[in-house]
C-alpha positions as CSV (number, residue, x, y, z in Angstrom):
1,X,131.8,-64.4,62.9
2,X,132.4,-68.0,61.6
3,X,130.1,-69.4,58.4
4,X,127.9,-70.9,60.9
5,X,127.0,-68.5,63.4
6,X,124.9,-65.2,63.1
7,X,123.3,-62.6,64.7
8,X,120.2,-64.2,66.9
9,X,119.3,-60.7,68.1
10,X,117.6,-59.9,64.7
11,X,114.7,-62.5,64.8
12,X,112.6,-64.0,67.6
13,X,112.4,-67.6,66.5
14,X,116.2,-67.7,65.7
15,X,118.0,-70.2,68.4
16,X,116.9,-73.6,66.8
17,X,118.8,-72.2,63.4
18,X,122.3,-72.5,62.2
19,X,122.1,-69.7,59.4
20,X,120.0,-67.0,58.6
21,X,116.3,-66.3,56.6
22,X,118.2,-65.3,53.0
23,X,116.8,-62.1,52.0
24,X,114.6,-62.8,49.3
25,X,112.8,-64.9,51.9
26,X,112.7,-61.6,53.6
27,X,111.3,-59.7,51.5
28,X,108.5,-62.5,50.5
29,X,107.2,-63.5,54.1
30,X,107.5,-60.0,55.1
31,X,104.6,-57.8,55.9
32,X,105.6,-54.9,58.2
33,X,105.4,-52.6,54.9
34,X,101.3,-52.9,55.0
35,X,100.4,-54.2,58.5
36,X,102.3,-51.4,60.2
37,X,98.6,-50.0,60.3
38,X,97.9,-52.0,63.0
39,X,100.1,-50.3,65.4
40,X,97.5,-48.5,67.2
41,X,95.8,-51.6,67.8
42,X,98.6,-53.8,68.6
43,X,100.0,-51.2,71.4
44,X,96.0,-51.3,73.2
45,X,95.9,-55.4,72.8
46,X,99.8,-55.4,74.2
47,X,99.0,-53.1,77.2
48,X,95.6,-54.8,77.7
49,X,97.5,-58.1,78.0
50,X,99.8,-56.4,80.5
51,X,97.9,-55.2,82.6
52,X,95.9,-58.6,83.2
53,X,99.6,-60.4,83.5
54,X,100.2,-57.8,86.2
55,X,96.8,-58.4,88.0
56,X,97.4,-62.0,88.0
57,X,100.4,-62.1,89.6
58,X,102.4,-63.0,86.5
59,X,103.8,-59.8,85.4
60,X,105.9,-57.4,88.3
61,X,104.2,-53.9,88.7
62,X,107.9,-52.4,88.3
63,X,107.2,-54.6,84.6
64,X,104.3,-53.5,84.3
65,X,104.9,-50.0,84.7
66,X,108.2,-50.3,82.5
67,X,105.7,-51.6,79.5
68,X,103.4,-48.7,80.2
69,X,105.9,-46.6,80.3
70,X,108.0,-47.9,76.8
71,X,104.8,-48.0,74.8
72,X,103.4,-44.2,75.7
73,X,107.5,-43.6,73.8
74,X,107.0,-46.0,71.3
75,X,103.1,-44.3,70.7
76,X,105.3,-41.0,70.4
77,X,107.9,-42.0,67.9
78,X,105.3,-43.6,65.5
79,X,102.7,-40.5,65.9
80,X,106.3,-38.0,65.2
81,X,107.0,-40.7,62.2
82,X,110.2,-41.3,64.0
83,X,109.6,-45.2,64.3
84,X,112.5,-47.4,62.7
85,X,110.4,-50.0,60.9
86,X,112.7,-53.0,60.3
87,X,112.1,-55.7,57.3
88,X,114.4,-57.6,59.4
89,X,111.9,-58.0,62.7
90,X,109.1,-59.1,59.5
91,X,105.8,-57.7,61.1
92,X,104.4,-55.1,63.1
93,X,104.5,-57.2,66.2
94,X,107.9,-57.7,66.7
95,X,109.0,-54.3,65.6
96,X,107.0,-52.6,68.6
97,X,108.0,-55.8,70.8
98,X,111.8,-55.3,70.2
99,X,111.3,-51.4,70.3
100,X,109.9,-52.1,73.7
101,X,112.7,-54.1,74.7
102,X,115.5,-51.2,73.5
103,X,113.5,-49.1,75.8
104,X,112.9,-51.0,78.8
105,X,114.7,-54.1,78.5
106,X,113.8,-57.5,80.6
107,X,110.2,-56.1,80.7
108,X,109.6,-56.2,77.2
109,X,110.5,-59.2,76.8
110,X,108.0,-60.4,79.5
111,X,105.3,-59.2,77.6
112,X,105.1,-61.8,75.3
113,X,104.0,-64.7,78.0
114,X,101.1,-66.4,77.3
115,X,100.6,-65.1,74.3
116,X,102.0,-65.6,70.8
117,X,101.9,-64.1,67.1
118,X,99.0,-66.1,66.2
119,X,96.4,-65.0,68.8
120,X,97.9,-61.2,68.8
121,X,97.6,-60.5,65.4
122,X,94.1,-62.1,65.1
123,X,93.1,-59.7,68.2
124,X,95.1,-56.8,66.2
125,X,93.1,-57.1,62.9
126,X,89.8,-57.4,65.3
127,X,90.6,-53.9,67.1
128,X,91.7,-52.3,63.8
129,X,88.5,-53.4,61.9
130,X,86.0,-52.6,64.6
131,X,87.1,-49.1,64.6
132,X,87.1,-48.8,60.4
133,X,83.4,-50.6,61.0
134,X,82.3,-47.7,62.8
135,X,84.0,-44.8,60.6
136,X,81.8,-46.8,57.8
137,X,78.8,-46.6,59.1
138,X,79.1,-42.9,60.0
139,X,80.0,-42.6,56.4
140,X,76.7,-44.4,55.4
141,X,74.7,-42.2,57.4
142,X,76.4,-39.1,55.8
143,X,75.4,-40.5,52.5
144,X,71.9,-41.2,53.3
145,X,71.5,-37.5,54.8
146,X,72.8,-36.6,51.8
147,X,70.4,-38.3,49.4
148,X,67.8,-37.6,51.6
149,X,68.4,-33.7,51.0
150,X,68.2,-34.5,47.2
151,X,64.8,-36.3,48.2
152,X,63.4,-33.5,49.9
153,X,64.2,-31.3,47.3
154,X,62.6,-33.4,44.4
155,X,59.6,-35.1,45.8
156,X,56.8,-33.1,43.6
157,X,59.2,-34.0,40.6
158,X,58.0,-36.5,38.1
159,X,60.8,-39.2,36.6
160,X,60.7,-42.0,33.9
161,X,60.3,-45.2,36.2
162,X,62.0,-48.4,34.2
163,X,61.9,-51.9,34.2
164,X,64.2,-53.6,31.5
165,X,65.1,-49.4,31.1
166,X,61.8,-49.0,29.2
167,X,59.8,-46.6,30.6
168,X,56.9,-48.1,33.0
169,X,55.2,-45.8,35.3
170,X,55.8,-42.4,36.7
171,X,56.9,-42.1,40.1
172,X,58.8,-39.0,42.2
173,X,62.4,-38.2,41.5
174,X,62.5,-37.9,45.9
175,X,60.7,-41.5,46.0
176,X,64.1,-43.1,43.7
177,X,66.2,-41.7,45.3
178,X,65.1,-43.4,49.1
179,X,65.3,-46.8,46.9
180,X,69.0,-45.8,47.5
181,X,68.4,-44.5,51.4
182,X,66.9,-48.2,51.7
183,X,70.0,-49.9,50.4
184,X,72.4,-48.1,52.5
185,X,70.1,-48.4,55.7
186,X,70.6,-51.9,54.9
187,X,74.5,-52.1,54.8
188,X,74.5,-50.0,57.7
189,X,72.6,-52.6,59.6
190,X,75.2,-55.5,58.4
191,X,78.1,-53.5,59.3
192,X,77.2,-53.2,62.6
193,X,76.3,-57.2,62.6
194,X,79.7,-57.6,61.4
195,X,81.0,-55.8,64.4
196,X,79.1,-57.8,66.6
197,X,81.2,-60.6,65.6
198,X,84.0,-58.8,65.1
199,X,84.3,-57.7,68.5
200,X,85.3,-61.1,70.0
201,X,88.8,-61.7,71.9
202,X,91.9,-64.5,70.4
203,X,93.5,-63.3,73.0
204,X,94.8,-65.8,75.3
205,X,94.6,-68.4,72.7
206,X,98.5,-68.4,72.3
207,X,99.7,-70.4,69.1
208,X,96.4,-72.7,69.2
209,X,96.1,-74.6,72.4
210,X,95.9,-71.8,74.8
211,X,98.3,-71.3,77.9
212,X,99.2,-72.7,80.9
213,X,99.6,-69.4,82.9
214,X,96.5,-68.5,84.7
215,X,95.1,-65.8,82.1
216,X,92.2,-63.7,82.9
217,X,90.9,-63.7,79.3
218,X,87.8,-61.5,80.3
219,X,89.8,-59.2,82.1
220,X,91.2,-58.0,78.8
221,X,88.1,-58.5,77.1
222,X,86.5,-56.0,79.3
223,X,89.5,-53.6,78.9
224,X,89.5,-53.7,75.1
225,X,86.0,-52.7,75.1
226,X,85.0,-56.3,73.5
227,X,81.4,-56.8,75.1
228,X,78.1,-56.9,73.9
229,X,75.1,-54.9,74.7
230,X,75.2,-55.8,78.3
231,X,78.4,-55.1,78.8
232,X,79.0,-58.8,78.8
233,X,83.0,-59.6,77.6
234,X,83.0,-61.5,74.5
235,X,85.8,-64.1,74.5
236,X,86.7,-66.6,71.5
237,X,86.0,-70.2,73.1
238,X,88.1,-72.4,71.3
239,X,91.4,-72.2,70.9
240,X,92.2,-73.4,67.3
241,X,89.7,-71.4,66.4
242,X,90.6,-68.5,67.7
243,X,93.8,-68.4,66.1
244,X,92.8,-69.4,62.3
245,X,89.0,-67.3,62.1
246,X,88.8,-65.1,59.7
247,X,85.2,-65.2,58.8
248,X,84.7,-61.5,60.1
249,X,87.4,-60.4,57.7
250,X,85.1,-62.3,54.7
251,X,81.8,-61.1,56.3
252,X,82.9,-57.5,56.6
253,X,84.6,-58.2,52.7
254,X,81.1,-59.4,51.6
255,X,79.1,-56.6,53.4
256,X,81.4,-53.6,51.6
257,X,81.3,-55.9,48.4
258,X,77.5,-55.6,48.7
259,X,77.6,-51.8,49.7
260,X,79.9,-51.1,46.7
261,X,77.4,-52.8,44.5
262,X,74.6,-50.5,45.6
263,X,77.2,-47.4,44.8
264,X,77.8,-49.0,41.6
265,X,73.9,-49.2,40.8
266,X,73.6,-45.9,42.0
267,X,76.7,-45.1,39.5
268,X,75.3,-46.5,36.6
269,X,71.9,-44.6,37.0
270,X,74.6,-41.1,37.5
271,X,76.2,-42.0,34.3
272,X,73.0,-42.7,32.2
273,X,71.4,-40.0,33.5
274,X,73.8,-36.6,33.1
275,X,74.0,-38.2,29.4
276,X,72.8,-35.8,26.7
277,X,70.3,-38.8,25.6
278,X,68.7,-38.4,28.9
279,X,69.8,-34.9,30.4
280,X,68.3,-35.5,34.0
281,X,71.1,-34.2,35.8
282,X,73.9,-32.2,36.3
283,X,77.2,-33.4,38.3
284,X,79.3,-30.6,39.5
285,X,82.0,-29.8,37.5
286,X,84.5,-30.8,40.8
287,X,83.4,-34.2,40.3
288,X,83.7,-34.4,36.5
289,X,86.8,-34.3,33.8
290,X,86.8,-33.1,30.5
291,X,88.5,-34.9,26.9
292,X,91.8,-34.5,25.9
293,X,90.8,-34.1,22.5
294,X,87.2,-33.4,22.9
295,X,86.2,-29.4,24.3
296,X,82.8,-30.0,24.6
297,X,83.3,-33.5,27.1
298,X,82.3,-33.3,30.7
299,X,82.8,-36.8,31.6
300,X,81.5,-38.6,35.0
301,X,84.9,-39.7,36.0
302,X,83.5,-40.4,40.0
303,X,80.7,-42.5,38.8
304,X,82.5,-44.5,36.3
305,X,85.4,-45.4,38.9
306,X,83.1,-46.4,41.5
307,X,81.8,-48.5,39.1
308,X,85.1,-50.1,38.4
309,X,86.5,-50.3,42.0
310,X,83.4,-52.2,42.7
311,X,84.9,-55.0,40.9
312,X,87.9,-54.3,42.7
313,X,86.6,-55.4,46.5
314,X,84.5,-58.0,44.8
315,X,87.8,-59.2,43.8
316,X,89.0,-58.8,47.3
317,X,86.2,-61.2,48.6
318,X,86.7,-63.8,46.2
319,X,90.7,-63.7,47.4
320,X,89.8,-64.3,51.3
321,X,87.0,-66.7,50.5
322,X,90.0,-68.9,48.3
323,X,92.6,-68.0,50.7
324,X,89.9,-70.0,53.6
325,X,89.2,-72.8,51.4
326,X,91.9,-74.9,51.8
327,X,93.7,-74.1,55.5
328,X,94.0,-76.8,57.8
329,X,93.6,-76.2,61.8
330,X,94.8,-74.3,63.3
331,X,96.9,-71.2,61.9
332,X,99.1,-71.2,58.7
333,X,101.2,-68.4,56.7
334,X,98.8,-68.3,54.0
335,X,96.7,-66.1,57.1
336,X,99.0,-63.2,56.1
337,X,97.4,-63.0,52.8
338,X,94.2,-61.5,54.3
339,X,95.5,-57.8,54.8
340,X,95.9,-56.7,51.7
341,X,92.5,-57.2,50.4
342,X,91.0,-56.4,53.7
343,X,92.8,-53.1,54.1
344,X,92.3,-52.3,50.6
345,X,88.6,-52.7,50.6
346,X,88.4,-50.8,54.0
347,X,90.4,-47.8,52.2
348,X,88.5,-48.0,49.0
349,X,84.7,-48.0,50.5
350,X,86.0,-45.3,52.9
351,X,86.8,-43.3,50.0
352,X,83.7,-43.7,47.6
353,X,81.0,-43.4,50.6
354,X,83.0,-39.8,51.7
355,X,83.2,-38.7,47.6
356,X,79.8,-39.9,46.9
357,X,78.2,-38.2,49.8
358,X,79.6,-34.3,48.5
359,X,79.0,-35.4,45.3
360,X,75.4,-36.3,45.9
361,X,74.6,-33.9,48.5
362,X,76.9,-31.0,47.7
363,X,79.4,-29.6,50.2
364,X,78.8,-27.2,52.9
365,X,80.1,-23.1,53.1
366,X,81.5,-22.7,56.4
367,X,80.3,-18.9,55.4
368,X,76.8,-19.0,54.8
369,X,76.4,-22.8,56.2
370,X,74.7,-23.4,52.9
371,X,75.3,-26.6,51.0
372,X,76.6,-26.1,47.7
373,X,76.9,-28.1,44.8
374,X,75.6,-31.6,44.7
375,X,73.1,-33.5,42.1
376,X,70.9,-30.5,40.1
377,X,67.7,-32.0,39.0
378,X,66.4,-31.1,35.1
379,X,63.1,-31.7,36.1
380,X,61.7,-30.7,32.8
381,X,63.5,-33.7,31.1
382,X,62.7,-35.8,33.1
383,X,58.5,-35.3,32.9
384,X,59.1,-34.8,29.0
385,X,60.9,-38.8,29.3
386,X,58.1,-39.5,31.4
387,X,55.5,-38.2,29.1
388,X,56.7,-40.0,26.1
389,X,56.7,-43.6,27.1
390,X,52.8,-44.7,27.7
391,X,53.6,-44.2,31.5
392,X,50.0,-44.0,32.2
393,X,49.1,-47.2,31.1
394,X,48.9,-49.4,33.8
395,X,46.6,-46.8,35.6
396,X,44.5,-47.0,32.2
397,X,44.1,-50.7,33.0
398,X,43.6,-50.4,37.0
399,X,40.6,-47.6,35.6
400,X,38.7,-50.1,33.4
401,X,39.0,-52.9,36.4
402,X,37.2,-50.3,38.8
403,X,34.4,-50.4,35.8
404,X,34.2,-54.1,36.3
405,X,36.7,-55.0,34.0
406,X,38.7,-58.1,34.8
407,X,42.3,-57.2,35.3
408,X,43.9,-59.6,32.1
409,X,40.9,-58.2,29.9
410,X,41.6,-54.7,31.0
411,X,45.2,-55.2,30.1
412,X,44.7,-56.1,26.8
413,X,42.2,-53.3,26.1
414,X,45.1,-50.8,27.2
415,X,47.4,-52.6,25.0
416,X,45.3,-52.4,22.0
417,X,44.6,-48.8,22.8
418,X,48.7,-48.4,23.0
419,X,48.8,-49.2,19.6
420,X,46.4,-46.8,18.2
421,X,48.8,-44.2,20.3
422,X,51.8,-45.0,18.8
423,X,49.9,-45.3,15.3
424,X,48.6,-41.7,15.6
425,X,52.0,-40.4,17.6
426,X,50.2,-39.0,20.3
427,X,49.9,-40.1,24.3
428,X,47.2,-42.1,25.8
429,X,46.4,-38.8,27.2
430,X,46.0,-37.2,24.0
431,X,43.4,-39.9,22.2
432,X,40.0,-37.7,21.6
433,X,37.7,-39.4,24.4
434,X,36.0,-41.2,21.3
435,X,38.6,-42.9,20.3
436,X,38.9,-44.3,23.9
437,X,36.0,-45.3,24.3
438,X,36.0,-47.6,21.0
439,X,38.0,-49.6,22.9
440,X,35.6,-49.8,25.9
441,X,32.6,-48.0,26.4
442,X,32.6,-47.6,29.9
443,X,35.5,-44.9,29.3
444,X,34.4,-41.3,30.8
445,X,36.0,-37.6,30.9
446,X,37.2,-38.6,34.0
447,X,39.9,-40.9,32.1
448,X,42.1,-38.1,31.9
449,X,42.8,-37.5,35.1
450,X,44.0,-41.2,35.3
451,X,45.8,-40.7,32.6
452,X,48.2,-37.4,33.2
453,X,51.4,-38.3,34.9
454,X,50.1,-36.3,38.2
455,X,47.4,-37.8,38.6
456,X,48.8,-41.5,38.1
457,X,52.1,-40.2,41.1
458,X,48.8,-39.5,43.3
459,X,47.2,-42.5,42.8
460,X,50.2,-44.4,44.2
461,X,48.8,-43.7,47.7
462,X,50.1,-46.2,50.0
463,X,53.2,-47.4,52.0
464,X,55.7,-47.6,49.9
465,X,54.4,-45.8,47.2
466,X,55.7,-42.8,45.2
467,X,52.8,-40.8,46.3
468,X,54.0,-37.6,46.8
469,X,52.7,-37.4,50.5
470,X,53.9,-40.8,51.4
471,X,57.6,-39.8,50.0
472,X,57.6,-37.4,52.8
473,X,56.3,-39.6,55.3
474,X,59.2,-42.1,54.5
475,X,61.9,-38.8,54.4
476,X,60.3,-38.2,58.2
477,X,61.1,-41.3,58.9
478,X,64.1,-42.0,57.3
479,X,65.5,-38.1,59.1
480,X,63.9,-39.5,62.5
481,X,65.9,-42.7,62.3
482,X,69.4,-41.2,61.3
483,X,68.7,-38.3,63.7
């Protein structure tokens, strides 16, 4: 073959050039190795397409059939791992598209009109991530069930509450842990506002101008599911924009980095608590790791990476929101830059929302159809922690205002009373009723019901609070929600 010349065959732009893509260019713009995922979803957006081309009168049935036909093969050799993925043919898109036309010949060429790379691989990522959006917020609920079991279990249990980790007031072990249910409800709810979005059709758009074949971009809308609550099809309106939108990728990238942030809280509070300075917990041992050099080590390993690979799709965010910031209409290169992080932070929240709900809710015997395992509760450590940091303070002060105490005067009353505590070593609860009421005469017996940590949890007797019988309202109703 002279110097000149070379083989056309192997790429799908190559007639305007005299010599070939060297291959460390290759290797660089390639991305077959990591968007090969998409396969699934570039075979449905592919036979959507044909089918409308047929409909319209632009694609032969005997085509049309051949496509359907090549791609149930091609389906067949990828699901077998037969599938010859070639560095040469750069992305998933034209591997499948010159598979297709091995298979079935002039038909698979065909499939390509009136579309191009740019508007396929936008409606690709779109189909891929929708279904991941939905496999995530199955997750969440798993999670919430699972910390709603630990809830359930706990609510009569009295925990430390902090602010600035000094203990404040006493409030139910089950009440803390629907602070987390409430988080997760909430990602939950952007994830599927996310797939709202995300369910929207490039299709159609070609490489940014649209087409001048008579598409039915609804049509295919409609086939790919993409419609909204009223079974409306959801079509991307503008062209350019069609092609170069990737805000779902960095709205779905912020709502996992926000999700991974509320594991991560939830991680630091695992960590602090199974600590023999605290003792609150217990992990199961499946979840834990012990020392190389230390025997006596049981070390919260799942917590602690959490932690870390929170930073991680944090990270990932940050890269798509710089990889945005500077692109010009319509679509550009640097576009192939968002898989990575995106597929990456997909994997990585899948992973920590599946680990964290057996970890947190224990794991069920297909025997007995008991759970096993999960958080154990020291609930004896945790009313000692309670009982030792003036917890019962602020309902001290809320007592003297119901004896016509203003609020600020009653606060510093408590605070002087406080002191004396500390001086003597002893609880509020444990001041002889004398003492008390040297700091306020209006102080009865009946202080010390206000003042044990029971009786201050009671007291807490309205929405939201960590009243014992309005934790299990809000379990009801957290249960009835996920149900």
């Amino acid at each position: 073959m002279p110097h000149n010349q070379f083989d056309k065959k192997s790429q799908a732009w190559s007639a305007l050039f005299s010599e070939p893509m060297s291959d460390l260019v290759k290797r660089y713009t390639s991305s077959v190795d990591f968007d090969k995922r998409l396969w699934q979803a570039d075979i449905a957006g592919s036979l959507a397409h044909a089918e409308m081309l047929a409909a319209q009168g632009i694609l032969s049935d005997s085509d049309h059939a051949a496509i359907q036909d090549g791609m149930r093969a091609i389906r067949s050799e990828i699901e077998a791992g037969a599938f010859q993925w070639k560095l040469d043919l750069e992305d998933v898109h034209l591997n499948i598209e010159a598979r297709l036309t091995q298979l079935v010949g002039d038909a698979g060429k065909r499939l390509h009109t009136g579309r191009s790379r740019n508007d396929q691989v936008a409606t690709d990522v779109r189909l891929w991530l929708r279904d991941e959006i939905d496999l995530i917020v199955a997750l969440l609920g798993d999670l919430q069930k699972a910390l709603l079991d630990v809830a359930e279990k706990n609510v009569e249990v009295i925990l430390p509450g902090f602010t600035h980790l000094q203990v404040a007031q006493p409030i139910s072990f089950g009440h803390h842990m629907l602070a987390y249910v409430e988080m997760f409800s909430r990602d939950a709810e952007r994830m599927l506002e996310v797939r709202r979005r995300t369910n929207r059709l490039p299709l159609g758009a070609a490489a940014l101008a649209g087409t001048g074949y008579p598409l039915d971009r609804e049509r295919v809308a409609k086939t790919l599911g993409m419609i909204d609550e009223q079974g409306r099809p959801q079509v991307c309106q503008n062209s350019l924009d069609a092609v170069s939108d990737r805000d779902f990728a960095i709205e779905f990238s912020a709502a996992a980095a926000l999700c991974m942030v509320h594991v991560s809280r939830l991680s630091e509070e695992l960590v602090l608590w199974m600590s023999q300075n605290f003792g609150f917990i217990r992990i199961s041992d499946r979840f834990t790791t012990g020392s190389s050099i230390m025997p006596q080590k049981k070390n919260p390993d799942v917590p602690e990476l959490a932690r870390g690979k929170t930073g991680r799709v944090v990270g990932h965010l940050m890269g798509l929101l710089t990889l945005m910031k500077g692109q010009p209409l319509a679509y550009n290169k640097d576009n192939q830059e968002d898989k990575e992080p995106l597929f990456d932070t997909v994997d990585t929240l899948k992973d920590t929302l599946r680990i964290f709900s057996e970890m947190v809710g224990g794991q069920l015997n297909a025997t007995t159809g008991e759970k096993e395992g999960g958080i154990s509760v020291n609930a004896q450590a945790m009313e000692q922690a309670a009982a030792r940091g003036y917890a019962t303070a602020t309902d001290l002060a809320d007592y003297l205002v119901k004896k016509g105490l203003p609020f600020r005067d009653a606060h510093e009353t408590v605070a002087h009373a406080v002191k004396a505590a500390i001086s003597h070593q002893v609880d509020l609860s444990e001041l002889p009723l004398a003492v008390l009421q040297q700091f306020n005469a209006s102080i009865g017996k009946d202080v010390y019901d206000v003042l044990s940590l029971r009786g201050s949890l009671n007291a807490r007797d309205i929405l939201g609070g960590t009243a014992p019988n309005q934790v299990r309202t809000q379990i009801a109703r957290q249960r009835a929600r996920l149900a």
